[in-house]
C-alpha positions in Angstrom: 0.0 0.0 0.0 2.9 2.2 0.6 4.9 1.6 -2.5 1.5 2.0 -4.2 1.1 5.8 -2.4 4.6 6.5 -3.1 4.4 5.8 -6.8 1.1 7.7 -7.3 2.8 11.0 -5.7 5.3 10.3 -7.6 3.2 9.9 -10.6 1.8 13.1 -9.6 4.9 15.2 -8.7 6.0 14.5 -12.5 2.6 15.7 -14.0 2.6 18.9 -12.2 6.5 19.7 -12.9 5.6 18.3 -17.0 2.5 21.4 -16.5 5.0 24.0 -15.2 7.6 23.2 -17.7 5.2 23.9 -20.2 4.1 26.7 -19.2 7.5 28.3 -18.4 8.0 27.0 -22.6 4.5 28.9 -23.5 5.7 32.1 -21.5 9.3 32.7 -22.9 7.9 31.9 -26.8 4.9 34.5 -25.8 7.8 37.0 -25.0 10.7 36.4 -27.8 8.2 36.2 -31.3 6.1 38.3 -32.8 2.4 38.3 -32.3 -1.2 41.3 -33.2 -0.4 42.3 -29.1 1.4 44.2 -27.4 2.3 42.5 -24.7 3.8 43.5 -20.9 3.9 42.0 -17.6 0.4 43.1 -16.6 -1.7 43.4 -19.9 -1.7 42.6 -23.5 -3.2 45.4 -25.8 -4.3 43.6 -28.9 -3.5 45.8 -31.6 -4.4 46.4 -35.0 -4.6 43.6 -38.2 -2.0 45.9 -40.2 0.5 46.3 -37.5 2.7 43.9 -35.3 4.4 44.1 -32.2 7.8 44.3 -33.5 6.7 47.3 -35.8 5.1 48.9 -32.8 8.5 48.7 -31.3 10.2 49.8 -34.5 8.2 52.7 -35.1 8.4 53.9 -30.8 11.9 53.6 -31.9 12.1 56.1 -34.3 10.0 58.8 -32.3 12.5 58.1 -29.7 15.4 58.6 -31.8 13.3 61.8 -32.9 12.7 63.1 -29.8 16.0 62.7 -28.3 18.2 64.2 -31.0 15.8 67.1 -31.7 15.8 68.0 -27.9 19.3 67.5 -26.7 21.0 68.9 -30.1 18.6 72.0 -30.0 21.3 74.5 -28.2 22.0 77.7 -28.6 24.7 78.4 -31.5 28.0 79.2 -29.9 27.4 77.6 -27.0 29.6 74.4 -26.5 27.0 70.8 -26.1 27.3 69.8 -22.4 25.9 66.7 -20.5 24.0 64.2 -22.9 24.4 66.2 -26.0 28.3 66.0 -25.1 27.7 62.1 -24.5 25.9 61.5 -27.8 28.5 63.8 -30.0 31.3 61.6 -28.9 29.5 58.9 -29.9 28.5 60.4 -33.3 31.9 61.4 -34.0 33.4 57.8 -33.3 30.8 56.5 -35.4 31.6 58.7 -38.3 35.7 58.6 -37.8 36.3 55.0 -36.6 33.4 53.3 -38.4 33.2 55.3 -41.6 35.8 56.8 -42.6 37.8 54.2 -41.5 36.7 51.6 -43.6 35.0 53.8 -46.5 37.8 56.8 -46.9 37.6 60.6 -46.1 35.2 61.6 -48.8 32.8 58.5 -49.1 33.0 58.0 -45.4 31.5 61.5 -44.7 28.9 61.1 -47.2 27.8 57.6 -46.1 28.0 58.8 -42.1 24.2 59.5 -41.8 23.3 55.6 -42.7 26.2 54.1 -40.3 24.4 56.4 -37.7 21.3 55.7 -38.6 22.3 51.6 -37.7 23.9 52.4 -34.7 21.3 54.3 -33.2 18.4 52.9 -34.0 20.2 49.7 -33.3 20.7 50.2 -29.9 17.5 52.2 -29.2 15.9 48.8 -30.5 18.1 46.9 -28.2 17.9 48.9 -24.8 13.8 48.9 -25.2 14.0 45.0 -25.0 15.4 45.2 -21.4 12.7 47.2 -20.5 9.7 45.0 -19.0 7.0 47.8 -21.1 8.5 46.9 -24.8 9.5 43.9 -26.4 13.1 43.5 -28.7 12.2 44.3 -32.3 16.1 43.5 -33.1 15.2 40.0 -32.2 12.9 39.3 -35.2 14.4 38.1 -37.8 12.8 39.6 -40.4 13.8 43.0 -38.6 17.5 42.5 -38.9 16.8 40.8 -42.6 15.2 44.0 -43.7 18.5 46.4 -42.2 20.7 43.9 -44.2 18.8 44.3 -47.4 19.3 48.1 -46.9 23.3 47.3 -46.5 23.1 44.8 -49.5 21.3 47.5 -52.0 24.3 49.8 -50.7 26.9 46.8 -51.6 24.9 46.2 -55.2 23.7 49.8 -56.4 25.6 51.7 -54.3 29.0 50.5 -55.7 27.9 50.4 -59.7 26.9 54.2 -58.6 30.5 54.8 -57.6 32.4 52.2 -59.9 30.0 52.3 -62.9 28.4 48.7 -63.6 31.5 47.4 -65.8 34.2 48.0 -63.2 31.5 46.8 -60.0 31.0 43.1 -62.4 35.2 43.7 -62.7 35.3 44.0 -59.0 34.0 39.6 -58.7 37.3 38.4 -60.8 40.5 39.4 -59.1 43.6 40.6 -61.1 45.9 38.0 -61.7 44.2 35.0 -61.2 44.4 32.6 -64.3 41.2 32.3 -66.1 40.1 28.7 -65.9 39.9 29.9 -61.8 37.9 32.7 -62.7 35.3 30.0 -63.3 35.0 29.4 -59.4 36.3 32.4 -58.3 33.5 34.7 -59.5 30.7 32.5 -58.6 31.9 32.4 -55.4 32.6 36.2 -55.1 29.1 36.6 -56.2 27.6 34.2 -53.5 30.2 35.8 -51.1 27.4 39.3 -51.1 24.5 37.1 -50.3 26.5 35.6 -47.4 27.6 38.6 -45.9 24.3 39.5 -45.7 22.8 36.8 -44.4 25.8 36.4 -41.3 24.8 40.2 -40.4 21.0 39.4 -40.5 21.4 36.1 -38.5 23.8 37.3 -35.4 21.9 40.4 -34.7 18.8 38.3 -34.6 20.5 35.2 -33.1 22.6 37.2 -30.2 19.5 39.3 -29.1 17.2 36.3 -29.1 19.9 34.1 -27.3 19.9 36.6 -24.2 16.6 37.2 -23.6 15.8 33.4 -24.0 18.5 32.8 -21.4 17.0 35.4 -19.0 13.9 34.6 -19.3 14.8 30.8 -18.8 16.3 31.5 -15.7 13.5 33.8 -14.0 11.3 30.3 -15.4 13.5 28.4 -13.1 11.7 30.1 -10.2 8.7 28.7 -11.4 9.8 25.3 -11.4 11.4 24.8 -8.4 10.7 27.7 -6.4 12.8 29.2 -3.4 15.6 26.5 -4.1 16.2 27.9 -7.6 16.2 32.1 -5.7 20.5 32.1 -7.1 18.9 31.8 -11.0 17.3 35.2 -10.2 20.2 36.9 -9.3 22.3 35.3 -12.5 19.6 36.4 -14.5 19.8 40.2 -13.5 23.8 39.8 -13.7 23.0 38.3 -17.1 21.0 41.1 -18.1 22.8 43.6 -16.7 25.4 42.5 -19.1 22.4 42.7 -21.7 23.0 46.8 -21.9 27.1 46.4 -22.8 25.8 43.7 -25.6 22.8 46.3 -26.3 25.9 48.6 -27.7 28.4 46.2 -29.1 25.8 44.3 -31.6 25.0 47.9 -32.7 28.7 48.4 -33.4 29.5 45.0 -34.6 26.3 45.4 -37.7 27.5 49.0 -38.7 31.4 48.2 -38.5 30.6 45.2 -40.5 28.0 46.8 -43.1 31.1 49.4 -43.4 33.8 47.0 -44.4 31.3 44.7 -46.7 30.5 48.4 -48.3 34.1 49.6 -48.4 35.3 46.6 -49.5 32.7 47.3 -53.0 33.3 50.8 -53.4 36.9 50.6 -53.0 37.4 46.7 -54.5 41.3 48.0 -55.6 42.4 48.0 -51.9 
């Protein structure tokens, strides 16, 4: 009777932990893909049929992009920025000089500074909302980082037959010196080389900010399966995202330091 007891709470102890593991599994896929709500810790406002959550966070994004340059760069002229405006010009200035111009040349690196900005910021403004419990991370779609990679490919495509003209851009895909039964794998591969350079910046954007809120949000789940005794996941989880802001900034830099070199690299295919 006691075996028979014992086996039956076990029986039971196994359902109820199968139920929470489930629902821990439901939870973090509710939070990491897209979906017509926009969902927070308390409520869910369902939203309209043309619009998704991760455009709802793209296009709070922008305005706060907006916002925030229009405010903190509107100081009087010959007046010196100070506090946040001094923060972000530093910022702007190492993206333009160590980004751009480092990898595109003086003249094509000043024109081409306002899209390397444009990545970084929004970038990171799309990041940093995803560690805030009111937004969700649009950076982690996808389809979001597929759509800033086309904008780098057109750049790598049109952008360089602008610049080149389209004889010397098709020139660019067979290397100088390379006997011609090679050039028969070589340019094939060259070609193949811009769709895979696209597709490595669109998949660890996506793939690294996915990865860390999965792991967080795996962690806090631990709480729900074994309560008090899993209390140290908790704190590893606000260490990990903690950590989450420093990667918020460096996947911004990594996707417009490497959009700038796979650009460089067409305009300027002699060097």
């Amino acid at each position: 009777m006691s075996e028979a007891a014992t086996t039956a709470g076990e029986v039971v102890t196994a359902s109820v932990a199968d139920q929470r593991s489930e629902l821990v599994n439901q939870w973090i896929m509710h939070h990491v893909t897209d979906s017509d709500s926009w969902h927070t810790i308390l409520w869910d406002l369902h939203l309209p049929s043309w619009m998704s959550n991760n455009a709802l966070m793209l296009i709070i994004a922008g305005l706060i992009l907006v916002f925030i340059f229009t405010r903190l760069f509107r100081h009087e002229e010959g007046r010196a920025p100070r506090g946040w405006t001094n923060a972000l010009e530093a910022l702007v200035l190492f993206v333009r000089d160590d980004i751009c111009i480092a990898n595109l040349g003086e003249k094509d690196g000043r024109k081409m500074a306002p899209l390397f900005l444009s990545f970084f910021f929004f970038i990171v403004t799309c990041n940093l909302m995803g560690l805030i419990p009111l937004f969700s991370t649009a950076t982690g779609n996808i389809n979001v980082t597929f759509g800033l990679a086309t904008v780098t490919f057109f750049f790598m495509v049109f952008g360089a037959m602008y610049v080149n003209g389209p004889i010397a851009f098709f020139k660019s895909f067979a290397p100088t010196g390379v006997p011609w039964p090679i050039l028969f794998i070589i340019v094939p591969l060259e070609m193949i080389g811009l769709v895979i350079k696209c597709a490595a910046l669109t998949i660890r954007l996506f793939a690294n900010m996915l990865a860390g809120h999965i792991v967080v949000f795996s962690l806090i789940g631990l709480l729900v399966m074994f309560g008090m005794a899993a209390l140290p996941a908790l704190v590893m989880a606000l260490a990990i995202n903690m950590m989450e802001i420093f990667i918020a900034f460096l996947q911004a830099y990594v996707f417009s330091l490497l959009s700038a070199m796979f650009i460089g690299q067409m305009y300027h295919p002699a060097h």
